[in-house]
N, C-alpha and C positions, 0 to 999 in steps of 0.2 A: 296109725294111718292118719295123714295129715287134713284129709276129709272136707268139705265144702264147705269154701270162704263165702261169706252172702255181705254184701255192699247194698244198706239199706237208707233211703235218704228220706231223715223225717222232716221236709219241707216239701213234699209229695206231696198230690192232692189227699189222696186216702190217707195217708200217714198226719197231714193237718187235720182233718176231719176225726181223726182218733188217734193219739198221740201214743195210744198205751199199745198200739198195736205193735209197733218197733220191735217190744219187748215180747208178745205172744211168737213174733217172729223167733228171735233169739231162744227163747225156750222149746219153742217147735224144732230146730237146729239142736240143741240139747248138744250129746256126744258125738253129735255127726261133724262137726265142725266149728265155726265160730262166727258169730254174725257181729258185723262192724255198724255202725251208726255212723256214718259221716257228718260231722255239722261244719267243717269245713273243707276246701280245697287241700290246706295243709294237712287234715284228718284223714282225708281221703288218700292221699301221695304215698302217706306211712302206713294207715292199711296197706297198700298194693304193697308195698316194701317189704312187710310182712309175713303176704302170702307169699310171694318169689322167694324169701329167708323161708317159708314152711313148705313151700313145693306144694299146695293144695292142689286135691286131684280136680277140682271142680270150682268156677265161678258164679255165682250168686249177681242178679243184679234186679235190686226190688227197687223203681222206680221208673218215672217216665223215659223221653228219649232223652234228655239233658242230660240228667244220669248217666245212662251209658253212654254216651260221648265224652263225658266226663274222667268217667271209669276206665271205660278205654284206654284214653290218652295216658290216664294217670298207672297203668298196667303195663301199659305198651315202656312206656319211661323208667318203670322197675324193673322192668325184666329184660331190657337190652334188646341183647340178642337171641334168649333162650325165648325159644315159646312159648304162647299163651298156652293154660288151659283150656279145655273146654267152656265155652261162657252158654249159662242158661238164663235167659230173658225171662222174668217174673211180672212184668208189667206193674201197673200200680203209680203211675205217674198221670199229671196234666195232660200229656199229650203222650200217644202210646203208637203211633204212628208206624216207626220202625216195627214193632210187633206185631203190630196189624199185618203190616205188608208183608213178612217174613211166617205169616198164618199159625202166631202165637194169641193163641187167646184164651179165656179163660181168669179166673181170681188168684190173684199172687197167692193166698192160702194153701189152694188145692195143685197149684202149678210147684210150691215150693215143697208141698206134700208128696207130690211125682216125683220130683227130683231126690229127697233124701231116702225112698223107699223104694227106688230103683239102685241108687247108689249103693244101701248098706244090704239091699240084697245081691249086689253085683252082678245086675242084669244090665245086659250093653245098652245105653244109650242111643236113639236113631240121629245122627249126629246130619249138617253137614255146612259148608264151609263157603262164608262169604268176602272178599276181596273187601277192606276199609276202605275210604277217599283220606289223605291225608290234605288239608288246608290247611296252612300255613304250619305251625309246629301242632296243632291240633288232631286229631281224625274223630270220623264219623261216619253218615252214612247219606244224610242229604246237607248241600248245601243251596243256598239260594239269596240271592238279593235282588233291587230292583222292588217290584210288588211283594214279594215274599217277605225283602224286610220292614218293606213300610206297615205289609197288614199283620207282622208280628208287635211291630210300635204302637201301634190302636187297641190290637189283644190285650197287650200286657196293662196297657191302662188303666182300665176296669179296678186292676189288681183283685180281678176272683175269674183267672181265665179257665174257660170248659169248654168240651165240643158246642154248648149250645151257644155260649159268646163266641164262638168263630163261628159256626154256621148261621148268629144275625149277624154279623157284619159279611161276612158273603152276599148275603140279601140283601144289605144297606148299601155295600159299596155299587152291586150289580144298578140296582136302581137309580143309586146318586150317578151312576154314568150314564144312564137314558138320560141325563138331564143337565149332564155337564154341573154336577154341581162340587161342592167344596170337598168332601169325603173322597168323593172318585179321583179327582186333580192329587190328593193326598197321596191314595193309596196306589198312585197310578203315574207317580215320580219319576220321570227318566233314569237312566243310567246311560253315563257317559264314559267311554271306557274300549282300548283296543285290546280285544283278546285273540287270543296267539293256542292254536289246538295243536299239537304234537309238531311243532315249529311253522306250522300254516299260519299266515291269520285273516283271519275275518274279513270278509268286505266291508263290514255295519259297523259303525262306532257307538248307536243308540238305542239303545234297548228298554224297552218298560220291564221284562224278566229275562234274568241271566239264573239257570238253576242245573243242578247235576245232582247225582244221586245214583248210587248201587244198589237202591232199592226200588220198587215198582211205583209207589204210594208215595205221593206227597201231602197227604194228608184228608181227613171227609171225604175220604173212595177215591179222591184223583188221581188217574195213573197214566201222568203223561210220560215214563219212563219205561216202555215198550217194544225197545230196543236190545234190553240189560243181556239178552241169552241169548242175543247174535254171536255175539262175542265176551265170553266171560272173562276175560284178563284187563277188558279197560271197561269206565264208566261212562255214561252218555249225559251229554253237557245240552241244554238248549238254549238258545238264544232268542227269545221272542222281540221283535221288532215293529207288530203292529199295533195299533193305536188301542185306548179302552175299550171302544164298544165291537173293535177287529176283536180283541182279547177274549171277550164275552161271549160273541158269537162261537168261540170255539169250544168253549167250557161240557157242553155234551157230549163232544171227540174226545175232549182229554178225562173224562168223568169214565167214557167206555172203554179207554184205552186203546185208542185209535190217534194215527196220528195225525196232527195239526196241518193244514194247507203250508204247501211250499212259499208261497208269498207272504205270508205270518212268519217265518220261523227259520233258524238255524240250526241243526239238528245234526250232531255229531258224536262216533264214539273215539274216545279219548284213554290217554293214560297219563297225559302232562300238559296243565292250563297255563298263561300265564294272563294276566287283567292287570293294565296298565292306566291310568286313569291320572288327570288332571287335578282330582278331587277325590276325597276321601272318598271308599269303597265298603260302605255297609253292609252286612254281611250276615246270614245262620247260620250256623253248624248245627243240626238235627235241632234246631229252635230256641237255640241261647243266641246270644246278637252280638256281633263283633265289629268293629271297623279296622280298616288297615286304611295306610297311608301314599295311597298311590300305585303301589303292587302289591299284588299277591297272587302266591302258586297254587294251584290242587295239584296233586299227582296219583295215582293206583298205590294204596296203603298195603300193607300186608296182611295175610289173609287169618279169620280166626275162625275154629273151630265152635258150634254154635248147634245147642242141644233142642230137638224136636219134641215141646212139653204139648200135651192135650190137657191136663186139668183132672188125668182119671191116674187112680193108684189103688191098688191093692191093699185093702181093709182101711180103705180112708176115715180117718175120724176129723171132728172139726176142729179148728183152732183153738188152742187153750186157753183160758181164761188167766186173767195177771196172776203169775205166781205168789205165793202170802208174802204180806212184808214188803213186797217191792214201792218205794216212793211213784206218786204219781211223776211222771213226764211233764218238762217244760220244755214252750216253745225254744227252738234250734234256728242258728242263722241258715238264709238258704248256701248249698254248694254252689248253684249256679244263679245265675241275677238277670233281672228285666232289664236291666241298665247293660249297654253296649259295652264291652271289654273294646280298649284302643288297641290295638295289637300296633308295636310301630315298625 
C-alpha cells in the first residue's frame, strides 16, 4: 500500500531550532510511508512527481504556510489532472496561519502521530474540502499586497521572524502612525493599480491594502475575511482605500471579525481578479513575496481534500529519539525565500 507521503521542510522554524528532528519525523513514518526532506524547489517538484508515480493514499505537509503553498503548486503541477490526495496540515512553520484559520492546531509530533495511526488502522479520516486561489501560476490561500507586503519586507529583516517580531511591529507601525512617522509612511505604501472583479472594475485606483483569501485569518486573530460561507465557490477580495490612522481605527472590527465601514473599503466576492498597474505589483502568496510586472490574475483554484487532525491518537507515544548511527543534520537551503520572486 503506497501510504502517507510527508513533505518536510528543514528551513522551518522548529526544524532550524533542531535539525535532527526531520529525521525523528521520517522514522516516526517508518513503514507507513516515506517522508521527503525538501531543501529545494527542484527537491520538492520530484518529490510530488513521486507521490503522483506512487498514488499515495495521503499527503503530509510539516511546515509553515510557505510550505504548503509551495507544496501545493508543486502537487497541483504533478498530478495534472488527476486529483490530489487528501492533504493533512502538520503545522510546524514560521507562520502557521492557514492552520490556525482552518482550526488545525496542535504539535506536528502528536498531529503526524494522528494521522499514521488512524491511517494504518483504517479508521475514516473527518475530512473536508477547501477551494485554492490560484495567482498567477502559483496557489494558495491568502494573498495580499499594499500593507501586507510592505509589513512582510520589515518581518523578514530581523532574519529570526516569529509571532512575537510581527506582533512588535504591529505596535510599532500602529504608533509610528499616531505620529506620522517614518515606519508608518513605510509600511503604509500606496498601491496604484486598476482592478477589474469578475469583469467589473473598480471605482479606486489607490489603495493602502489590496488582500483576498479563502481562509478566515490573516494572520495574529485578524479575520477580516467574513464573507468566505456566503458564497463558497468564489473568494473575497478587499480593497482598502483609507488613509493609516482610517486603517487603524478599524483594526478592532477586523480583529472581531466584523466588517470594515463602507467608506474605508471595497468588499467583494470574486472568482476572477485582474490588477493592472503602471508599476510593479508586489505581492504574498500565504507569505513568501513576489512581484509581477504590471498584471496579474487570481482566479477560484481547485478544490483539495484537507484532513481534520486534533493532536490526540490512540496509544500515543512520544517522538523517537535519532535512530543509532544516523550522521548529525546540516543546515538546508531554504524552499522558499525573503527575497521577492520576479514573476514576469
Amino acid at each position: 500500500m503506497p501510504g502517507i507521503g510527508l513533505i518536510t521542510n528543514p528551513r522551518s522554524r522548529v526544524n532550524r531550532r533542531d535539525p535532527s528532528r526531520i529525521r525523528r519525523l521520517g522514522y516516526l513514518i517508518g513503514a507507513h510511508g516515506q517522508a521527503q526532506a525538501t531543501r529545494s524547489l527542484d527537491d520538492l517538484h520530484r518529490a510530488c512527481e513521486d507521490f503522483h508515480k506512487e498514488r499515495i493514499d495521503v499527503l503530509g505537509i510539516s511546515g509553515g504556510d510557505g510550505t504548503m503553498h509551495h507544496t501545493l503548486t508543486a502537487m497541483i503541477r504533478a498530478y495534472g489532472d488527476d486529483p490530489l490526495p487528501p492533504v493533512a496540515i502538520l503545522r510546524g512553520g514560521t507562520m502557521n496561519t492557514v492552520a490556525t484559520s482552518l482550526g488545525i492546531r496542535g504539535e506536528t509530533p502528536r498531529l503526524l502521530f494522528e494521522l499514521i495511526d488512524k491511517h494504518s488502522r483504517g479508521v475514516p479520516f473527518d475530512t473536508f474540502t477547501r477551494r485554492l486561489l490560484r495567482i498567477g501560476d502559483a496557489f494558495g490561500f491568502i494573498f495580499g499586497n499594499g500593507l501586507i507586503y510592505n509589513f512582510l519586507e520589515a518581518y523578514y529583516e530581523g532574519g529570526n521572524p516569529s509571532p512575537a517580531v510581527a506582533a512588535r511591529l504591529v505596535a510599532a507601525g500602529s504608533a509610528s502612525a499616531l505620529v506620522g512617522g517614518a515606519l508608518a509612511r513605510r509600511l503604509y505604501r500606496r498601491v496604484q493599480a486598476q482592478v477589474t472583479v469578475d469583469g467589473e472594475p473598480w471605482a479606486r485606483h489607490d489603495f493602502g491594502v489590496i488582500a483576498a483569501a479563502v481562509v478566515e485569518q490573516i494572520g495574529l486573530g485578524f479575520k477580516p475575511f467574513y464573507r468566505l460561507h456566503d458564497r463558497p465557490d468564489h473568494f473575497q477580495i478587499l480593497g482598502i482605500h483609507t488613509d493609516v490612522v482610517g486603517f487603524i481605527s478599524e483594526l478592532p472590527r477586523i480583529f472581531a471579525g466584523q466588517p470594515m465601514r463602507r467608506d474605508k473599503v471595497i468588499d467583494s466576492l470574486a472568482q476572477h481578479v485582474v490588477m493592472e498597474s503602471d508599476e510593479e505589483i508586489g505581492y504574498t502568496v500565504d507569505g513568501d513575496t513576489y512581484v509581477a510586472k504590471g498584471r496579474l490574475e487570481m482566479r477560484l483554484g481547485p478544490p483539495v481534500t484537507l484532513i481534520r487532525l486534533s493532536g490526540d491518537a490512540r496509544g500515543e507515544a512520544p517522538i523517537p529519539t535519532d535512530p543509532p548511527g544516523d550522521p548529525p543534520s546540516s543546515p538546508a537551503p531554504e524552499i522558499g525565500s525573503a527575497s521577492p520572486t520576479v514573476i514576469s
